[in-house]
Predicted model as a PDB file, atoms N, CA, C, CB and O in Angstrom, pLDDT in the B-factor column:
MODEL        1                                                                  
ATOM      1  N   UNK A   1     120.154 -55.276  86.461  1.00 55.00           N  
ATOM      2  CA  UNK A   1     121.405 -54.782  85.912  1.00 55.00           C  
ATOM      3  C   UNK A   1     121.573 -53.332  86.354  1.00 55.00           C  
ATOM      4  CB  UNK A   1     121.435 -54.909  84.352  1.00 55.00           C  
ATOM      5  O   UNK A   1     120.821 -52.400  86.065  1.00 55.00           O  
ATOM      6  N   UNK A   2     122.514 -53.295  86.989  1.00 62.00           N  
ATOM      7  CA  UNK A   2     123.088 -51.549  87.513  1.00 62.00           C  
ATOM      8  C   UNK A   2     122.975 -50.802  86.313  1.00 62.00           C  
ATOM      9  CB  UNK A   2     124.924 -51.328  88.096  1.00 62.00           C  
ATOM     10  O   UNK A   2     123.163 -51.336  85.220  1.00 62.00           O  
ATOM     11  N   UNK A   3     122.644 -49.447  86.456  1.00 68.00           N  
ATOM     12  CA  UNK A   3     122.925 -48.631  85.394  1.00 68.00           C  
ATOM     13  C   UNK A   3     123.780 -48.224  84.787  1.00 68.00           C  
ATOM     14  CB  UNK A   3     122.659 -47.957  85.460  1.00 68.00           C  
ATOM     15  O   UNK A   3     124.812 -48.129  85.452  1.00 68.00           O  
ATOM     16  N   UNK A   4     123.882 -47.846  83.547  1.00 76.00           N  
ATOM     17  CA  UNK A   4     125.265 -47.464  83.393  1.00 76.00           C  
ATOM     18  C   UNK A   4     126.468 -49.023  82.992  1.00 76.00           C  
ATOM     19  CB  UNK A   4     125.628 -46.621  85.047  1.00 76.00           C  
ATOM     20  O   UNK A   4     127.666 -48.847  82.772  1.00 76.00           O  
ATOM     21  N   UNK A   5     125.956 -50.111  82.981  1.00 89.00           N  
ATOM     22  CA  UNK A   5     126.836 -51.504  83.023  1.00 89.00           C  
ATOM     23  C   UNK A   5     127.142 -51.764  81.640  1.00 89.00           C  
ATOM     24  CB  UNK A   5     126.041 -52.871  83.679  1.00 89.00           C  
ATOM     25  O   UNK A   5     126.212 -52.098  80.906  1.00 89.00           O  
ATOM     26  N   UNK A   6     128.249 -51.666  81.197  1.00 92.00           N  
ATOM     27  CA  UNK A   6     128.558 -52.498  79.320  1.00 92.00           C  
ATOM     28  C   UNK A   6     128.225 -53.655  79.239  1.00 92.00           C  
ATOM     29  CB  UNK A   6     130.139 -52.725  78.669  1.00 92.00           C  
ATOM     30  O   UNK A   6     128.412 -54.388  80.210  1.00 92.00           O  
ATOM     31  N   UNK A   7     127.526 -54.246  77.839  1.00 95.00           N  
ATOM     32  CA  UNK A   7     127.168 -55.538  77.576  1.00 95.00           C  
ATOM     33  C   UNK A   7     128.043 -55.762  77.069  1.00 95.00           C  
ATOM     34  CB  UNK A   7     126.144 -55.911  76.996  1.00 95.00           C  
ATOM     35  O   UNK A   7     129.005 -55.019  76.876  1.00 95.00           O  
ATOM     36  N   UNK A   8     127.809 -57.458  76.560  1.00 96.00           N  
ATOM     37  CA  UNK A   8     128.613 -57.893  75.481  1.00 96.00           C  
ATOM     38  C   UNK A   8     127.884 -58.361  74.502  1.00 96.00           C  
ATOM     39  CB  UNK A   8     129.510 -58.806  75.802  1.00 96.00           C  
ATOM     40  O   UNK A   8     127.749 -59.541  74.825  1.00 96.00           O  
ATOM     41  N   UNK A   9     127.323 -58.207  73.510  1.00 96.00           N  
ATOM     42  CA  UNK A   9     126.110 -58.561  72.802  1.00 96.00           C  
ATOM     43  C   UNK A   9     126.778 -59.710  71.291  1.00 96.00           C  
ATOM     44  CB  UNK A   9     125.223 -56.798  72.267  1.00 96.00           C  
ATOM     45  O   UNK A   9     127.833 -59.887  70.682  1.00 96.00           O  
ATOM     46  N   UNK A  10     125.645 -60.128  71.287  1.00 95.00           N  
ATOM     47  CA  UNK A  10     125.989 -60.678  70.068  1.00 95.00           C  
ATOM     48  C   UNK A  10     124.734 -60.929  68.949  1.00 95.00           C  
ATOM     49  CB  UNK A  10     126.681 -61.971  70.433  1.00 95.00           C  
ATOM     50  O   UNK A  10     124.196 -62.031  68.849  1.00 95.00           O  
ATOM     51  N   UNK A  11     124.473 -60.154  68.400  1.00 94.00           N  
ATOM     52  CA  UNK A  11     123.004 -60.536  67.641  1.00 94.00           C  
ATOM     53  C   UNK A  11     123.701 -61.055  66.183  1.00 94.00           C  
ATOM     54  CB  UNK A  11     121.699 -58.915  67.398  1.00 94.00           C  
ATOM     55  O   UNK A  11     124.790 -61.090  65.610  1.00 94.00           O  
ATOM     56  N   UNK A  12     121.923 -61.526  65.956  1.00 93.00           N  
ATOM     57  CA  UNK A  12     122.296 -62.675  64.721  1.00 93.00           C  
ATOM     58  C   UNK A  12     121.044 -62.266  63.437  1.00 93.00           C  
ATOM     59  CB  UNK A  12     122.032 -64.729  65.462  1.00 93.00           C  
ATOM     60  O   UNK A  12     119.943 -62.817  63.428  1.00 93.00           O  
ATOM     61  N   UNK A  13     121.370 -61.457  62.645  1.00 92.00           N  
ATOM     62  CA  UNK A  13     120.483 -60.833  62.021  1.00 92.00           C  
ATOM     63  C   UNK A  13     121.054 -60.648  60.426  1.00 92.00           C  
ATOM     64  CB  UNK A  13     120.184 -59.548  62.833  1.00 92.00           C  
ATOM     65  O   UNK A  13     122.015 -61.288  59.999  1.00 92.00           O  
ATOM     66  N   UNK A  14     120.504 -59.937  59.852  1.00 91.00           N  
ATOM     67  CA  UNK A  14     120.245 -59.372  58.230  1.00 91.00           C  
ATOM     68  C   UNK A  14     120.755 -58.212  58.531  1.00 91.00           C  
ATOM     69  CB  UNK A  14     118.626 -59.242  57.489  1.00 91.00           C  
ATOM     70  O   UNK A  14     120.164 -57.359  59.194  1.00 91.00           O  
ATOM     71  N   UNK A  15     122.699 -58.020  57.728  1.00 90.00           N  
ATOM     72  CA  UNK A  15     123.120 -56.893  58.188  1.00 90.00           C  
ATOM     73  C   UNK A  15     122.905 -55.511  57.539  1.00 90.00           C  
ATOM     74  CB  UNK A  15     124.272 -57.102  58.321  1.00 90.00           C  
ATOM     75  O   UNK A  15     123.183 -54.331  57.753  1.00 90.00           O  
ATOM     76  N   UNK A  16     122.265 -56.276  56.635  1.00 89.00           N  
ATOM     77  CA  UNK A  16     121.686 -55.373  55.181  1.00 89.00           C  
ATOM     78  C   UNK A  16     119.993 -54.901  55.898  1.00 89.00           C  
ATOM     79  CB  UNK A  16     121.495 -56.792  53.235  1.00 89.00           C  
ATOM     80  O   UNK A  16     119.271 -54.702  54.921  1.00 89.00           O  
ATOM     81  N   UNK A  17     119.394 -54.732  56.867  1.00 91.00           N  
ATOM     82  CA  UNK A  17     118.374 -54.531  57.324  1.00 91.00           C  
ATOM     83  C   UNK A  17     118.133 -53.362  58.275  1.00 91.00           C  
ATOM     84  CB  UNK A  17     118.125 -55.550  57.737  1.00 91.00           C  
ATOM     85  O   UNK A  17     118.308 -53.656  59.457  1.00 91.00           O  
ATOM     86  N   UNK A  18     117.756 -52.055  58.017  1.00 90.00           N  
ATOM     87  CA  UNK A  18     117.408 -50.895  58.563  1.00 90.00           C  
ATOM     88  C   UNK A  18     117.182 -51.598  60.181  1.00 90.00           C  
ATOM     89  CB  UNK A  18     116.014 -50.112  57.703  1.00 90.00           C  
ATOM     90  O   UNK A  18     117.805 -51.278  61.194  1.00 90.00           O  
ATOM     91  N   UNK A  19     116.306 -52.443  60.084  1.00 93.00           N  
ATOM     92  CA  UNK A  19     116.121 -52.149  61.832  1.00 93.00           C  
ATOM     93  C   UNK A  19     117.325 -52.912  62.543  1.00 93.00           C  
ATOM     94  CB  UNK A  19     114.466 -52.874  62.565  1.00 93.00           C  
ATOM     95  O   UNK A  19     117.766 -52.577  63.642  1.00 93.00           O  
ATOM     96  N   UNK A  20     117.806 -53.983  61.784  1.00 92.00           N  
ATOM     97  CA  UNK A  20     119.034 -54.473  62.169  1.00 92.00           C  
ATOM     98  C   UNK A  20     120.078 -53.018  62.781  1.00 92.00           C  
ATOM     99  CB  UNK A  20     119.669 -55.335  60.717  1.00 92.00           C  
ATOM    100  O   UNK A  20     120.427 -52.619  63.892  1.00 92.00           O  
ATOM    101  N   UNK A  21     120.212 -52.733  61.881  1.00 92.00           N  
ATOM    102  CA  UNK A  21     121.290 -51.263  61.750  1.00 92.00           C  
ATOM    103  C   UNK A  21     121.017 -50.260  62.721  1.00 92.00           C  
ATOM    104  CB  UNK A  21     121.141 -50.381  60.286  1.00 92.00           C  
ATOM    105  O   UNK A  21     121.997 -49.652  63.152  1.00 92.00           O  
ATOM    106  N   UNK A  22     119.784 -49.929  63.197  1.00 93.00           N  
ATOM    107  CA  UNK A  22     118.703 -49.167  64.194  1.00 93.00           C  
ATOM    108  C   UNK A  22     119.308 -49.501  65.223  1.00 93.00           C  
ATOM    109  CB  UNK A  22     117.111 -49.554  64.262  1.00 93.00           C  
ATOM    110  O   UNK A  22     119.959 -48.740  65.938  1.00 93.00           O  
ATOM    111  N   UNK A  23     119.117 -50.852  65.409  1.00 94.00           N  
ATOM    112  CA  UNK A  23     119.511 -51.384  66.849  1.00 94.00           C  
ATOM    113  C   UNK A  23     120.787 -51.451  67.418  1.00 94.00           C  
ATOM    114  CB  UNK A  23     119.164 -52.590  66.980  1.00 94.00           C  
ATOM    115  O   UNK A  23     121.023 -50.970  68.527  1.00 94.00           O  
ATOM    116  N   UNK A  24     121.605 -52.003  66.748  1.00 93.00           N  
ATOM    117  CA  UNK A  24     122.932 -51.617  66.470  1.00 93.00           C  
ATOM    118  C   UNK A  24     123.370 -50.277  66.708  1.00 93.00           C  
ATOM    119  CB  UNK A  24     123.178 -51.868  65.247  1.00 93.00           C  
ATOM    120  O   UNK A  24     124.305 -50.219  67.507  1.00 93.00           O  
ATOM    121  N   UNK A  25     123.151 -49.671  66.456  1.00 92.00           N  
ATOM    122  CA  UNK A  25     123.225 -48.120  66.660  1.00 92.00           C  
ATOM    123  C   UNK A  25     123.332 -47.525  67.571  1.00 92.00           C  
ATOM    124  CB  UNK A  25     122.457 -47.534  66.352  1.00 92.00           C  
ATOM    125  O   UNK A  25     124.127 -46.646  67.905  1.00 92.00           O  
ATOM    126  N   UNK A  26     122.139 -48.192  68.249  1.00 94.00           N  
ATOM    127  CA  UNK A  26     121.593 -47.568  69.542  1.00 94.00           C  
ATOM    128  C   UNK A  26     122.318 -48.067  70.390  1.00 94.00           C  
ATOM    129  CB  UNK A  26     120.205 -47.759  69.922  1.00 94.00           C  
ATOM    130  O   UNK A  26     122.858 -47.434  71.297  1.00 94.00           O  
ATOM    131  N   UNK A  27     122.413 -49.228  70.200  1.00 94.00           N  
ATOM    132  CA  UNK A  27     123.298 -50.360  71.514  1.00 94.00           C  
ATOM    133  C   UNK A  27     124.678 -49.561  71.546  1.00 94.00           C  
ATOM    134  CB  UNK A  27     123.687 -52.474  70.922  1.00 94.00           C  
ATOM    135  O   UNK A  27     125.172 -49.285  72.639  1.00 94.00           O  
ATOM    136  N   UNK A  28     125.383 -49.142  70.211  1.00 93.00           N  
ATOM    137  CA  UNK A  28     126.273 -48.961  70.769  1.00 93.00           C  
ATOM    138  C   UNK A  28     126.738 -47.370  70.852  1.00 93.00           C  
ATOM    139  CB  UNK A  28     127.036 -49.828  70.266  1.00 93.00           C  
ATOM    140  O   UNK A  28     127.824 -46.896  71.186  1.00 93.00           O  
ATOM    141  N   UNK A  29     125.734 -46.840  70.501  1.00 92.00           N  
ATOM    142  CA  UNK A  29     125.268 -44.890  71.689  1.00 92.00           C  
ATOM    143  C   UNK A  29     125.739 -45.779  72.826  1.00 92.00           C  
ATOM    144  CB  UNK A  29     122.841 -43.936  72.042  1.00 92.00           C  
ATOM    145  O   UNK A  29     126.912 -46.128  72.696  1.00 92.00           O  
ATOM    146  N   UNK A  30     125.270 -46.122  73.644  1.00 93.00           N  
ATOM    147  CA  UNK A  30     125.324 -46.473  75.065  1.00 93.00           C  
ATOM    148  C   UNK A  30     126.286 -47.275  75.258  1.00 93.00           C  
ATOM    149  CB  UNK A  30     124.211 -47.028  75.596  1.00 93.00           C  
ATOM    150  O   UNK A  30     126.158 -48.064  76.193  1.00 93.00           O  
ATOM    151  N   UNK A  31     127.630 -47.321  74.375  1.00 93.00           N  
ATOM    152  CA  UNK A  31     128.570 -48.219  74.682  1.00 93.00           C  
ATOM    153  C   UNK A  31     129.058 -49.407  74.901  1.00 93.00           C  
ATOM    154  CB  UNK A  31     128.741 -48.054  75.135  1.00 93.00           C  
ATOM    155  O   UNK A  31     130.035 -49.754  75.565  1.00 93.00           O  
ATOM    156  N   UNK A  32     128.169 -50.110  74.184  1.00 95.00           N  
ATOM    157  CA  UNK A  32     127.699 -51.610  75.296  1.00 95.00           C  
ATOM    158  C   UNK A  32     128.683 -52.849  73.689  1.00 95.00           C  
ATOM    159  CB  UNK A  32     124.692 -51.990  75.596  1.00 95.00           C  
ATOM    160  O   UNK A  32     128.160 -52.829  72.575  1.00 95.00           O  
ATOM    161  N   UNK A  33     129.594 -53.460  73.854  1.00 96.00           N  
ATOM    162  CA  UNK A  33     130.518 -54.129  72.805  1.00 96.00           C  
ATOM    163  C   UNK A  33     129.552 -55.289  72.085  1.00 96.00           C  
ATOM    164  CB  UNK A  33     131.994 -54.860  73.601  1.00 96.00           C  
ATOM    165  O   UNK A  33     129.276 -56.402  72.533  1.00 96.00           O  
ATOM    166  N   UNK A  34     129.152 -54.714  70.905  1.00 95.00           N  
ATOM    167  CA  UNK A  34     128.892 -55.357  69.874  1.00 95.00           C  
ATOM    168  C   UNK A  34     129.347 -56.436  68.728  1.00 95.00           C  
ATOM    169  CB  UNK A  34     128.720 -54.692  69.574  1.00 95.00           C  
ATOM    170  O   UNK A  34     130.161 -56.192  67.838  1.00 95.00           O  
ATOM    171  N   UNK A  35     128.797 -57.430  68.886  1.00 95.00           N  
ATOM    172  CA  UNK A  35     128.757 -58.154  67.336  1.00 95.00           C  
ATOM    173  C   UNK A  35     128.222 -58.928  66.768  1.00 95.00           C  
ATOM    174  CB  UNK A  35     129.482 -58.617  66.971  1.00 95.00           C  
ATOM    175  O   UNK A  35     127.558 -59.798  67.331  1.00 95.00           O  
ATOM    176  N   UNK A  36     128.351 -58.841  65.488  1.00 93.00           N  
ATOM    177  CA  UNK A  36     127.361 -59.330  64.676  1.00 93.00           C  
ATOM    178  C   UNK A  36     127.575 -60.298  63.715  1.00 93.00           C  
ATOM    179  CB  UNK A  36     126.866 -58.428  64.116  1.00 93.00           C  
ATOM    180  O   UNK A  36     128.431 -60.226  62.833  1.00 93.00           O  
ATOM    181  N   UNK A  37     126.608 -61.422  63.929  1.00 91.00           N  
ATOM    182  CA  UNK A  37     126.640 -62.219  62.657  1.00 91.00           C  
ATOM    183  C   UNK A  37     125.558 -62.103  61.463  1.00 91.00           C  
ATOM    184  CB  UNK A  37     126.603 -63.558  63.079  1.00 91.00           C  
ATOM    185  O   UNK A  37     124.349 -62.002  61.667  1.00 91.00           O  
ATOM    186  N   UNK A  38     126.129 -62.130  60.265  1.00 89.00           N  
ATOM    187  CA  UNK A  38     124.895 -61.970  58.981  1.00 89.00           C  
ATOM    188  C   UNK A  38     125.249 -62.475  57.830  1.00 89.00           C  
ATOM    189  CB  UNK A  38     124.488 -60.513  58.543  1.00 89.00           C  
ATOM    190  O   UNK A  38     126.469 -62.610  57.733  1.00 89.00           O  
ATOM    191  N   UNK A  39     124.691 -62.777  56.996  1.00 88.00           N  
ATOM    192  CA  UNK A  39     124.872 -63.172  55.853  1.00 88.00           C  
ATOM    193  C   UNK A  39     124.939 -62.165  54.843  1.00 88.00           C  
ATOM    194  CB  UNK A  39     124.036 -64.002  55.628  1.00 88.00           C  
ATOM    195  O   UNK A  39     125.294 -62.412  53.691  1.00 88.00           O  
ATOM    196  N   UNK A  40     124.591 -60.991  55.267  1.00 86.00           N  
ATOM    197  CA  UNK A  40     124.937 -59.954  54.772  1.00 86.00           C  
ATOM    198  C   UNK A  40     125.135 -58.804  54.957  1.00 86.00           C  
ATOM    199  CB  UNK A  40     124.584 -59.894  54.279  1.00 86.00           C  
ATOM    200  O   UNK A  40     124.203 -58.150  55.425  1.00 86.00           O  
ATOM    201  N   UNK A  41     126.283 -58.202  54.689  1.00 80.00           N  
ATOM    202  CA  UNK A  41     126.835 -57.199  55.069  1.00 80.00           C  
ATOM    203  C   UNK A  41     126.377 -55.489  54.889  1.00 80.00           C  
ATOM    204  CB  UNK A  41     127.881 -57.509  54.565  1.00 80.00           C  
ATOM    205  O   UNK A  41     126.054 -54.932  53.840  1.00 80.00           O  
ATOM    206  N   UNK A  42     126.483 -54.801  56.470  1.00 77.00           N  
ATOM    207  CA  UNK A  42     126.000 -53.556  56.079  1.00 77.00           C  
ATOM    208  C   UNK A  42     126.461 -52.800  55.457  1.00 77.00           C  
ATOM    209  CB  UNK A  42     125.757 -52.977  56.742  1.00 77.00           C  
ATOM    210  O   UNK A  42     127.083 -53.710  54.908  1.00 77.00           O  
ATOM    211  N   UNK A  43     126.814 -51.909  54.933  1.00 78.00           N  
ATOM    212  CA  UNK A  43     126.337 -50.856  53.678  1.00 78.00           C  
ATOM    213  C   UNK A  43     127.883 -50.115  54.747  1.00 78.00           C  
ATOM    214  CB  UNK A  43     124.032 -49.825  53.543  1.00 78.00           C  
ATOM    215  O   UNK A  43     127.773 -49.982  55.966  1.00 78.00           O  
ATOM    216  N   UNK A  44     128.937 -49.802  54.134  1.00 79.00           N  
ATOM    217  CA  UNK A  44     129.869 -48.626  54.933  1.00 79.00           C  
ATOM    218  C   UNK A  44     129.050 -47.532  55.189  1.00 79.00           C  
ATOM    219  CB  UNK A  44     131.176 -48.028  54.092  1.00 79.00           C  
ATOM    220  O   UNK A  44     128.738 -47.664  56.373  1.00 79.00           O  
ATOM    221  N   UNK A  45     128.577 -46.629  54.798  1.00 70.00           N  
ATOM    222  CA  UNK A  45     127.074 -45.675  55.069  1.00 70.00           C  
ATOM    223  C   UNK A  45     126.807 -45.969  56.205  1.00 70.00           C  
ATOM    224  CB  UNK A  45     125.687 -45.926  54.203  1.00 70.00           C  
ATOM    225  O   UNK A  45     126.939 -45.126  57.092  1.00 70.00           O  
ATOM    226  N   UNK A  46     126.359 -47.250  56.478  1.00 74.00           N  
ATOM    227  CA  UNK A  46     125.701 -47.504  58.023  1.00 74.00           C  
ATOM    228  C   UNK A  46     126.567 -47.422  58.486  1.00 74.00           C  
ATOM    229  CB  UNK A  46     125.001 -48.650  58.555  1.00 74.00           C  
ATOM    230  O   UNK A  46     127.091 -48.462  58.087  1.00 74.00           O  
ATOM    231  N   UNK A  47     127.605 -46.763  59.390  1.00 80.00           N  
ATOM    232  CA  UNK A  47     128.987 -46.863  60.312  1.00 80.00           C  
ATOM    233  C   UNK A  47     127.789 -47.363  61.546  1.00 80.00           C  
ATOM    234  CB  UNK A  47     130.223 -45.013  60.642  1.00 80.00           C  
ATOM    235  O   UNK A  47     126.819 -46.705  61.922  1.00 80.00           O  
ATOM    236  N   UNK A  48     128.215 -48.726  62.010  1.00 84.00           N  
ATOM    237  CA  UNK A  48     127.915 -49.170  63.416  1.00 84.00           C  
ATOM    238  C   UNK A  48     128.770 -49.079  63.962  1.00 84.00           C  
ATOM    239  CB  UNK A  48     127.498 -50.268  63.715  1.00 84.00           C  
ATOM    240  O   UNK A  48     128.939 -50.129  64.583  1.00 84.00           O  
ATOM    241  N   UNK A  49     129.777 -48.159  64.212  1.00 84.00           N  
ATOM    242  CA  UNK A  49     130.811 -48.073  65.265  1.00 84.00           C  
ATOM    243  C   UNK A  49     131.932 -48.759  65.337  1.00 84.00           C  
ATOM    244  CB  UNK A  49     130.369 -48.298  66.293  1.00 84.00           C  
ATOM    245  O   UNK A  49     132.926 -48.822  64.613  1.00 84.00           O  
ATOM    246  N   UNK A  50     131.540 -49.393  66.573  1.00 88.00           N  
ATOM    247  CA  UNK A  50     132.284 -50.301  66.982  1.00 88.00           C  
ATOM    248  C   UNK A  50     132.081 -51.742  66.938  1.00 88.00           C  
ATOM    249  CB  UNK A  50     132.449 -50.010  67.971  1.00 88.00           C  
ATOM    250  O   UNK A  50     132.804 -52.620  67.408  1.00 88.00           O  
ATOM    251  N   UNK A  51     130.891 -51.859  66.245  1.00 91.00           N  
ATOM    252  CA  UNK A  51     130.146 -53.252  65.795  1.00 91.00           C  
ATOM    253  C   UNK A  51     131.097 -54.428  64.556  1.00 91.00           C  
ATOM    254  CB  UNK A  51     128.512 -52.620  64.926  1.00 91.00           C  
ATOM    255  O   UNK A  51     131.336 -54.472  63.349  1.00 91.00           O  
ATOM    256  N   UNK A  52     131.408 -55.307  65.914  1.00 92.00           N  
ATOM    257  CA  UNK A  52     132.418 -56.290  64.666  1.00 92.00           C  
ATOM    258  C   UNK A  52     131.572 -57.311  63.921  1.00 92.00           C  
ATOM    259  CB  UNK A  52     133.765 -57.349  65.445  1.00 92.00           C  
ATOM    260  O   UNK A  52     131.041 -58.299  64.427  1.00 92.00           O  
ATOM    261  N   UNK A  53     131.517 -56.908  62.559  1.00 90.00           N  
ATOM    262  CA  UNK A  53     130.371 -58.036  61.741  1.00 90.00           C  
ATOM    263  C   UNK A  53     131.224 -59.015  61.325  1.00 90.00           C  
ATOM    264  CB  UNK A  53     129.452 -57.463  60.287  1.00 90.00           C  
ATOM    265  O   UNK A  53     132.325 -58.852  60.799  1.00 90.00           O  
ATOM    266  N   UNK A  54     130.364 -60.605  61.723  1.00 88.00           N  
ATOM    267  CA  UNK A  54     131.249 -61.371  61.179  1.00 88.00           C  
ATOM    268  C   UNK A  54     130.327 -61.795  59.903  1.00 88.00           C  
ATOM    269  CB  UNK A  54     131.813 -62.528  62.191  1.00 88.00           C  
ATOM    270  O   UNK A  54     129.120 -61.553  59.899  1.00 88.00           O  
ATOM    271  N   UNK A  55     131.058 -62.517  58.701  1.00 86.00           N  
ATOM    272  CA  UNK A  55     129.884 -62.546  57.628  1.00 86.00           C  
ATOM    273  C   UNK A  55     130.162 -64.206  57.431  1.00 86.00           C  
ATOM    274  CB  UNK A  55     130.101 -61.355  55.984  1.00 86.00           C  
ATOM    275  O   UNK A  55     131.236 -64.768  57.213  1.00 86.00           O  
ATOM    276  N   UNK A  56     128.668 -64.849  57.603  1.00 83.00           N  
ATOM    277  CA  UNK A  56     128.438 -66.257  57.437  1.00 83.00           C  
ATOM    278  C   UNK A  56     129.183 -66.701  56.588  1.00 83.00           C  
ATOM    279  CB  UNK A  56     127.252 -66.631  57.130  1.00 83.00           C  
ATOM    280  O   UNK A  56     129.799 -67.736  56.843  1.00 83.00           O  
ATOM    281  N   UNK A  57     129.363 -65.983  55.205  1.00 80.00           N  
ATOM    282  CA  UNK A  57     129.439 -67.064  54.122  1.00 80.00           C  
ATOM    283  C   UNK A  57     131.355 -67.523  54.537  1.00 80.00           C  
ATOM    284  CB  UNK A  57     128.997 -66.202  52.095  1.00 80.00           C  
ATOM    285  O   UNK A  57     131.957 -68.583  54.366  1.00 80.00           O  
ATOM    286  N   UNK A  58     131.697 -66.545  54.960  1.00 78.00           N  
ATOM    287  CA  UNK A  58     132.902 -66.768  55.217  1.00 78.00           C  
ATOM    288  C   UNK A  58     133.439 -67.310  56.447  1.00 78.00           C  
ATOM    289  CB  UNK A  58     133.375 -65.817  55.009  1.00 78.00           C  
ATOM    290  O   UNK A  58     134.566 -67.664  56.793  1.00 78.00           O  
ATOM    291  N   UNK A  59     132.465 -67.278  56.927  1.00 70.00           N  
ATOM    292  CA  UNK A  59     133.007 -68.051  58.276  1.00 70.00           C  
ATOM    293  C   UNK A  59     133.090 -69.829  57.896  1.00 70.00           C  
ATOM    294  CB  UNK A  59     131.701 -67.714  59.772  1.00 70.00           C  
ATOM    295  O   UNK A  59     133.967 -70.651  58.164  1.00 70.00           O  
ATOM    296  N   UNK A  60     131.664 -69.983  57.105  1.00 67.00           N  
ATOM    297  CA  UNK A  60     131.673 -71.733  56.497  1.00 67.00           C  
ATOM    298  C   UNK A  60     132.968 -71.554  55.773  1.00 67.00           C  
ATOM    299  CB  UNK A  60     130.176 -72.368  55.222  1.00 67.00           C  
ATOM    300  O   UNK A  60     133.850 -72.250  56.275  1.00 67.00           O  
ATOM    301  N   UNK A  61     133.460 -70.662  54.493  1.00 70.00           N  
ATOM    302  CA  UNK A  61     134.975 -71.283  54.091  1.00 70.00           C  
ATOM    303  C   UNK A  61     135.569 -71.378  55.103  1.00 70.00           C  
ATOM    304  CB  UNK A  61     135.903 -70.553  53.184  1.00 70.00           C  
ATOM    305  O   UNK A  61     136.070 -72.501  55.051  1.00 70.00           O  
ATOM    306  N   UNK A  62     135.878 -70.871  56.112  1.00 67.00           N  
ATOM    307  CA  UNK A  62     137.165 -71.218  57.003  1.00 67.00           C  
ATOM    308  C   UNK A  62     136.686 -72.389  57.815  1.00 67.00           C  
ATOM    309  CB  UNK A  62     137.712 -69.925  58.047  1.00 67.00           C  
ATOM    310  O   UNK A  62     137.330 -72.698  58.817  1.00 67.00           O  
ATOM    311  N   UNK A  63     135.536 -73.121  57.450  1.00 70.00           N  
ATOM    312  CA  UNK A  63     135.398 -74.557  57.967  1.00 70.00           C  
ATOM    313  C   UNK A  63     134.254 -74.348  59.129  1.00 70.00           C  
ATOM    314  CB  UNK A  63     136.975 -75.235  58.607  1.00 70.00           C  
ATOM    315  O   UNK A  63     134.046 -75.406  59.723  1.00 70.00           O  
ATOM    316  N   UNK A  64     133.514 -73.324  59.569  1.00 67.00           N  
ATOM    317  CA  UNK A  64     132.291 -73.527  60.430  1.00 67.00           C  
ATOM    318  C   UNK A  64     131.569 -73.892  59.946  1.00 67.00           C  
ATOM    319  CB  UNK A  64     131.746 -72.738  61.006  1.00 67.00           C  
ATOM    320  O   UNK A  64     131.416 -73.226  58.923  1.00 67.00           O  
ATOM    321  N   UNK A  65     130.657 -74.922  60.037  1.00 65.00           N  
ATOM    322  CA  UNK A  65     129.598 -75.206  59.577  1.00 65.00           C  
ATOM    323  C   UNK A  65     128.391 -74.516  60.282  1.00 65.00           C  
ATOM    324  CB  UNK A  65     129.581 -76.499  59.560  1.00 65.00           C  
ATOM    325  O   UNK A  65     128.292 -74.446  61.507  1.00 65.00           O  
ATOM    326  N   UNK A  66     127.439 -73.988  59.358  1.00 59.00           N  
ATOM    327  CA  UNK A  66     125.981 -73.877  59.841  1.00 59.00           C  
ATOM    328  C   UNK A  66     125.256 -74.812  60.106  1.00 59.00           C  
ATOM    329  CB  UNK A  66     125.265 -73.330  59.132  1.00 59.00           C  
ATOM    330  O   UNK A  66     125.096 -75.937  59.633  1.00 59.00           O  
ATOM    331  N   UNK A  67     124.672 -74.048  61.196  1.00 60.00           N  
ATOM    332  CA  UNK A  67     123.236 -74.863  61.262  1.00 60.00           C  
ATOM    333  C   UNK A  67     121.967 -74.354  60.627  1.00 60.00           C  
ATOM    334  CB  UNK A  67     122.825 -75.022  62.671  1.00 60.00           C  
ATOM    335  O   UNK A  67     121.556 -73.257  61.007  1.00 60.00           O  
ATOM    336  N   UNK A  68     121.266 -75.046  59.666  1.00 57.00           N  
ATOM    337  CA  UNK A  68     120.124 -74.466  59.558  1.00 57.00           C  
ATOM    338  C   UNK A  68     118.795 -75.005  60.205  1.00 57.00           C  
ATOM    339  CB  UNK A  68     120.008 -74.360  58.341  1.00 57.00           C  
ATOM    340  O   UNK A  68     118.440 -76.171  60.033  1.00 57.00           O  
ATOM    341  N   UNK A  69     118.118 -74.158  60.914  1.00 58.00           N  
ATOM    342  CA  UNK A  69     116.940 -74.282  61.747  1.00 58.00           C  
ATOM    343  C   UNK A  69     115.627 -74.917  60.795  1.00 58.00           C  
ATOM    344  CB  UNK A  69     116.604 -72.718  62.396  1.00 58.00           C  
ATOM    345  O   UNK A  69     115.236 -74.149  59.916  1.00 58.00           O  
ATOM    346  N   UNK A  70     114.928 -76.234  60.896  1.00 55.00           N  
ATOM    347  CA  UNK A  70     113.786 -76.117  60.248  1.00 55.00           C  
ATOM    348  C   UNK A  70     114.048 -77.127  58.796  1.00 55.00           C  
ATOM    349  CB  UNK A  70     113.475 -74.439  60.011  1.00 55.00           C  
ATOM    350  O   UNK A  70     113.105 -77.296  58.023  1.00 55.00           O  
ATOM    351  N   UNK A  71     115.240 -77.685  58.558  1.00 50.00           N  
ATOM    352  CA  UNK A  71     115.727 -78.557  57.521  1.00 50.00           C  
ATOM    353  C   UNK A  71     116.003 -79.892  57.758  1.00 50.00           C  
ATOM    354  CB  UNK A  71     116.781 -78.096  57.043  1.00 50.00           C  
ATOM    355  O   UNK A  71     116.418 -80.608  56.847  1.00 50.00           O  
TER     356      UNK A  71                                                      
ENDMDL                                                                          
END                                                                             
C-alpha cells in the first residue's frame, strides 16, 4: 500500500471499550474513513471524528438480522 493512501475501514467491536476508541482514533489521525459496528455506543467524550457508529440493536429493529458466532 503507497503511503499516504485512505482506507475504508470497518471494524466490529465494543464501542464502549478504551482500546476500541484508541484505535479509532488513531485510524482516523491519519484520515483513513471509518466505521463502526457495536452494540454499544461510545461515550460523546470519546469524539471519534469522523467515525460513523452503527448500533446493532438498532440495526435488528429495522429488520437485519444477526448472526451469532458459536450458537
Amino acid at each position: 500500500m503507497p503511503t499516504g493512501e485512505k482506507l475504508r475501514i470497518l471494524a466490529v467491536g465494543d464501542g464502549g471499550s478504551i482500546h476500541t476508541i484508541r484505535w479509532l482514533k488513531r485510524l482516523d489521525e491519519r484520515g483513513h474513513e471509518l466505521h463502526l459496528v457495536t452494540n454499544r455506543r461510545p461515550l460523546p467524550a470519546d469524539d471519534l471524528g469522523g467515525t460513523v457508529v452503527y448500533d446493532i440493536r438498532k440495526l435488528e429493529q429495522a429488520g437485519v438480522r444477526a448472526v451469532l458466532v458459536g450458537e
